[in-house]
Every structure is written in structure tokens, then in C-alpha cells.
N, C-alpha and C positions, 0 to 999 in steps of 0.2 A: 102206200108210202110205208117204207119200211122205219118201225121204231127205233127210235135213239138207243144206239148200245152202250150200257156200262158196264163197268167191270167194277166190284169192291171185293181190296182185301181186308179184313178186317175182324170184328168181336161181335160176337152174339152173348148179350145179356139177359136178365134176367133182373129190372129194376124193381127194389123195396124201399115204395115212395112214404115217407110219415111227414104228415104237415103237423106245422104248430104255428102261432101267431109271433115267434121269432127262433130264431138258430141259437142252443144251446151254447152255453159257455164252456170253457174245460171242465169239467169233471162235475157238471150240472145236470140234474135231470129233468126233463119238464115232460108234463102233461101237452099229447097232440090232440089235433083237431078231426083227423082224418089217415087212413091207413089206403094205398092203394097197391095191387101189383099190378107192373105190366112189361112191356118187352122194351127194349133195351142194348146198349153196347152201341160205341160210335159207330164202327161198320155197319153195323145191323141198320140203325136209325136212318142213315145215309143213303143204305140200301133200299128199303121203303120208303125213302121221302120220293126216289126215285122211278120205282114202280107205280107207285101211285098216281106219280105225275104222266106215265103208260109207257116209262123208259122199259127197253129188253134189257133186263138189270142181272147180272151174273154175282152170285155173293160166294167167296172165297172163305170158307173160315170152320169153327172144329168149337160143338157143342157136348156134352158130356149125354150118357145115356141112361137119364132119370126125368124126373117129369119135367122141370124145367127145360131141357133139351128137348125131349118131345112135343111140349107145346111150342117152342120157339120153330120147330120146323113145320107144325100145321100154321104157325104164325105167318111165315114166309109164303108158301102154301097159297092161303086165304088173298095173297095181295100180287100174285104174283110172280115170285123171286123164282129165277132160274139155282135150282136145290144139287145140282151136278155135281156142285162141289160144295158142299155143306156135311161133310164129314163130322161123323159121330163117335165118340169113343168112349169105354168104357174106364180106363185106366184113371180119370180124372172127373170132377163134379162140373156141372156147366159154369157158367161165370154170372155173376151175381154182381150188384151193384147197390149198396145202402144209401140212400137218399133222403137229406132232409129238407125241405122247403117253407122256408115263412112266408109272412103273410103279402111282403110284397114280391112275392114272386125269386126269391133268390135262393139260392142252392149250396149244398155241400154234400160232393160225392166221394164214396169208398169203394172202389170195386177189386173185388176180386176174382183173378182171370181167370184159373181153375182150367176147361178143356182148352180157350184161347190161347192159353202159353202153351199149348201142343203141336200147335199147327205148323207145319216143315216147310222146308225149301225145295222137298221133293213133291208132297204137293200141290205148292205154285209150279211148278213144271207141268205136273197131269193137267194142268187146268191152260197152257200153254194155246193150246186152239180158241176157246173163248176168249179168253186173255189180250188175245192178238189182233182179235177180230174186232174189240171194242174200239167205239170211238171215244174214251175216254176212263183212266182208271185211278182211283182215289185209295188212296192208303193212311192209314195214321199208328199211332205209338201202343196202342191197346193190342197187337196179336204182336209176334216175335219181331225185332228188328230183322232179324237175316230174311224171315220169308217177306216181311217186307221191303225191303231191300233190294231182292230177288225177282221181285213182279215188276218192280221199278224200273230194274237194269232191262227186263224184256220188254217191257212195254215202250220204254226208250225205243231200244233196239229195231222195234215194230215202226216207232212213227207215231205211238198212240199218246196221246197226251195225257200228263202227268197231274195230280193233285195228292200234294202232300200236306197234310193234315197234322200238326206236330201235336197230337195230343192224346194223353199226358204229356205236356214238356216234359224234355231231360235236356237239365244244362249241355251235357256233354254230347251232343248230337251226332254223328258221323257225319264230315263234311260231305257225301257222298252223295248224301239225303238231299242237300239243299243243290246240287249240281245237277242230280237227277228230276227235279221238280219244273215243269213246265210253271206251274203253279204252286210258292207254296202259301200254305194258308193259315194261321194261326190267330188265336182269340187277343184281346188284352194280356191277361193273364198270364199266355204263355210267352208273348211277343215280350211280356217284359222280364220272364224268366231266362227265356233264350236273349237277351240283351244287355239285359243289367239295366235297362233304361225305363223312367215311366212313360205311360203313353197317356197323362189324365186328360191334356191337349192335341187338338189335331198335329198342329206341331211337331210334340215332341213323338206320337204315333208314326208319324211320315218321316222323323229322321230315323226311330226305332228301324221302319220298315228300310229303311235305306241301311241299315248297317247287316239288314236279312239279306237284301238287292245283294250286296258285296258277296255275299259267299256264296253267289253261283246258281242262285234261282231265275228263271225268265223271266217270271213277274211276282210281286207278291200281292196278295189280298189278305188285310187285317181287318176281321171282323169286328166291329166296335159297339154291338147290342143296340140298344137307343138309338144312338149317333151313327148306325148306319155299318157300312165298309169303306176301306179307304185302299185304292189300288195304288202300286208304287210299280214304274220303270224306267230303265233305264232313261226313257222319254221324260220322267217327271210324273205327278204325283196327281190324283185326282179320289174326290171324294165323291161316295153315290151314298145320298143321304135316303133316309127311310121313312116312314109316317110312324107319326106317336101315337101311340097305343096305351093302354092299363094293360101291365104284363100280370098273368095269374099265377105262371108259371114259367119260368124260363129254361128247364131243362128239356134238351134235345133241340133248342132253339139255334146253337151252333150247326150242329147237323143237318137241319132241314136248309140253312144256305148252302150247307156244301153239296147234300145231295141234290139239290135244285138247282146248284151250279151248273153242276158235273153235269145232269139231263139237259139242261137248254146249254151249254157247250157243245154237248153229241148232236145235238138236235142242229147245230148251227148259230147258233145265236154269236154277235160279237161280244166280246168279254165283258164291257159296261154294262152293255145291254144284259148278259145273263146277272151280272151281280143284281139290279135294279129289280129284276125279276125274284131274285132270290132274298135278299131283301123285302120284300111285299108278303114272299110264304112263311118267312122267318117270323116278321110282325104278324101274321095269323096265329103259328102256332103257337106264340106265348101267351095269346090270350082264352089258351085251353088248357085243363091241367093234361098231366101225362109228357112220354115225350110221343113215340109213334101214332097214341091215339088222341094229340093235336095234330099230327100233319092232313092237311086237307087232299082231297084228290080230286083230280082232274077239273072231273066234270063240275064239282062246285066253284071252282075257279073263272073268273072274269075272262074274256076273251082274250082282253089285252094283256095280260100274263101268260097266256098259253099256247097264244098263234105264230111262234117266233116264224116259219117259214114265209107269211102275210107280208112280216114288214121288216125283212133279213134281217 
């Protein structure tokens, strides 16, 4: 049986995690508990949650050529990742991501893109054969709009289904983004920056996602941490609730649903059924620090998360 194929375009980071028993004020210093590096950057994260799970995972994206670059690519390496197009350059530092985390698990991140805002529309072109050949490709706001943009219009064009990822929000989105997205996907956070609306209640979350519905997405999926995801279409609006957990750490917790979408999509799963699914790995890896080195793989997974073929 051949493995589910991904395609991501996206960022490769380089995260500098410091804990402390709570998240600084403005202009406060505190004393942390704990210093960690590790790997990083939305695409990336998405990319190995994916591999892991034994998707054939293709990563699009553009690291700088110093040590943080070079480790990011034995990174990929070590797990997997189709490296084809993982482009290296000297002109720029790799991208980096400052991270603070308290004590119940919550986060505040700074990244900067550094070789990620390098990466062209020429090539997502080169990469045009893999690209094509995916059954499924996820993009978000962290590598350039246009080459984003770019894989979207083709992978459209292909048949391949779409996952769009708006993060970082930017209020001012390209309506183009939401018309090209089979799926678009956004956290709290961003769903209520792109809206203007809160989402504190299922409720107001589902008309939130209802005002995304309008501007030309298939469907959408708002990730809601704790309380699960809640899918919104045209059909009407349905909640896939998640187990509760002690979160340790909740960075790259967004990720590991997307890339765990994105594999039990290619893999065939139906769309509740993969959120449920991705929802279950999400709740694992907050309860690991890190973000990549919580996501679990495969083979320590439950059957019932990972036999999508068994029970379509």
C-alpha cells in the first residue's frame, strides 16, 4: 500500500523555548525555569507530524546556511521528509523563533523568517511534479504569500486538495486565499483577528466560522485547543470534541492537527473522522514539552487512530 502523500509549503525554524512559572509583563524581566532548543516553524512542524505518522511528506521551503540550517535538514532527514526541495541559502540566517512558555502550558511566540521570506514562486514551480502528485497540500502565512499563493493556484488546478492554514493572521488577507482553500483552517486567535468577532463560545466560534464560510472556502475547521475543533459548511456546523488532558506545553499543538489532518485526508479518512483523529494527537502532544519532539509516531499510536483504511 502505497503512503499517503503530502505536500507542505511552508517554514523551517529553529525554536528558543525558555520557561518560567508565568509570561512576562511589558518591559519585565523574570527569572526561567528551564531553557530548551528545538526544531520548529509551522510548515516544518506540519511536515513531521506527518512523516511520523508514515505520510510520503514532501517539504517546500528555504533554510539559511549555518548551523541552525544544517541541523534542520539532518532534522528532516532523521524522520523522513522528502528534502527535494528544501532549499538552502547563503544570502539570509535561517529563521528562528523566540518562545516563552508558563507554567500552565501557554505561550508567546516571536519569529523571525530570516531564509523563509526567500523562498520564490519560481521554486514552487520546480517542485511542480511532487506538488501535483500529492493527495493533499497545506500552506500558511509564515513563507511568502505569492509562493504561497502559487502552490495553491496549482494544486487547485491539479485536483489536489487544499489546506490553508492563516497563520500568522493578517487582517488583510487576499480574498484569493480563502476561494482557493478546500479547507481553511485557523486557530481562535486568528479566526477572531480575521473577523473581528469573539469566539469565547461555541456559538459565537460557528457564526465566526460562518463569516470565513462566506468568503469562498469549501469548508472551514477552527481549531479551539481544549474544546476540540468545530467544522463549519455550507451544510451546517458540527463540533468534534477532544479529551481533557493537563497541557504542559501547548506549542506546535496547532500543527500536529493540521499535519495529522492533512495525512489521514491523503490516507482517505472522511473529514470528521480525520479531525477526531487529529484531535487525539493534538491532546498527546501538549502533554510533552517541545513542539516536534512531542509529536508522537506511528507505531506508538493506538490502532484506532491509525487504521483509517479498516473502518473508511
Amino acid at each position: 500500500m502505497s503512503r499517503p502523500a503530502v505536500c507542505i509549503v511552508g517554514s523551517s525554524n529553529t525554536d528558543l523555548v525558555s520557561y518560567a512559572p508565568r509570561l512576562p509583563r511589558l518591559g519585565e524581566t523574570l527569572h526561567g525555569s528551564d531553557f530548551q532548543i528545538g526544531f520548529g516553524g509551522k510548515g516544518a512542524n506540519q511536515a513531521v507530524m506527518g512523516a511520523k505518522l508514515g505520510g510520503a511528506v514532501t517539504m517546500i521551503t528555504k533554510v539559511g546556511d549555518d548551523v541552525f540550517g544544517h541541523n534542520t535538514l539532518r532534522n528532516y532527514e532523521s524522520v523522513g521528509v522528502d528534502m527535494a526541495h528544501v532549499h538552502v541559502t547563503d544570502s539570509a540566517p535561517s529563521g528562528v523563533a523566540a518562545i516563552a512558555v508558563d507554567e500552565a502550558g501557554n505561550n508567546t511566540i516571536i519569529i523571525v523568517g530570516g531564509a523563509n521570506d526567500e523562498l520564490t514562486v519560481e521554486e514552487i514551480e520546480a517542485a511542480r511534479p511532487q506538488l501535483t502528485a500529492a493527495a493533499v497540500l497545506v500552506c500558511q502565512c509564515e513563507a511568502p504569500l505569492a509562493a504561497s499563493l502559487a502552490a495553491l493556484r496549482m494544486a487547485r488546478s491539479a485536483g489536489v486538495t487544499t489546506i490553508f492554514n492563516p497563520a500568522p493572521a493578517l487582517p488583510d488577507l487576499a480574498d484569493e486565499f480563502y476561494a482557493l482553500s478546500d479547507i481553511f483552517c485557523p486557530n481562535e486567535t486568528e479566526t477572531e483577528l480575521l473577523t473581528g468577532l469573539p469566539v469565547t463560545t461555541l456559538d459565537e466560534a460557528a457564526a465566526a466560522g460562518r463569516i470565513l464560510l462566506a468568503k469562498g472556502p469549501r469548508q472551514v475547521i477552527l481549531t479551539l485547543g481544549e474544546r476540540g475543533s468545530l467544522l463549519i459548511t455550507r451544510a451546517g456546523v458540527e463540533h468534534i470534541e477532544t479529551e481533557a488532558v493537563r497541557a504542559v506545553d501547548t506549542t506546535g499543538a496547532g500543527d500536529a492537527f493540521v499535519g495529522s489532518l492533512a495525512y489521514f485526508l491523503a490516507a482517505g479518512a472522511a473529514i470528521t473522522d480525520a479531525m477526531r483523529r487529529a484531535n487525539r494527537i493534538a491532546a498527546l502532544s501538549v502533554q510533552r514539552p517541545g513542539a516536534q519532539s512531542s509529536y508522537p509516531v506511528a507505531a506508538d499510536l493506538p490502532a484506532e487512530i491509525m487504521n483509517v483504511m479498516h473502518d473508511g
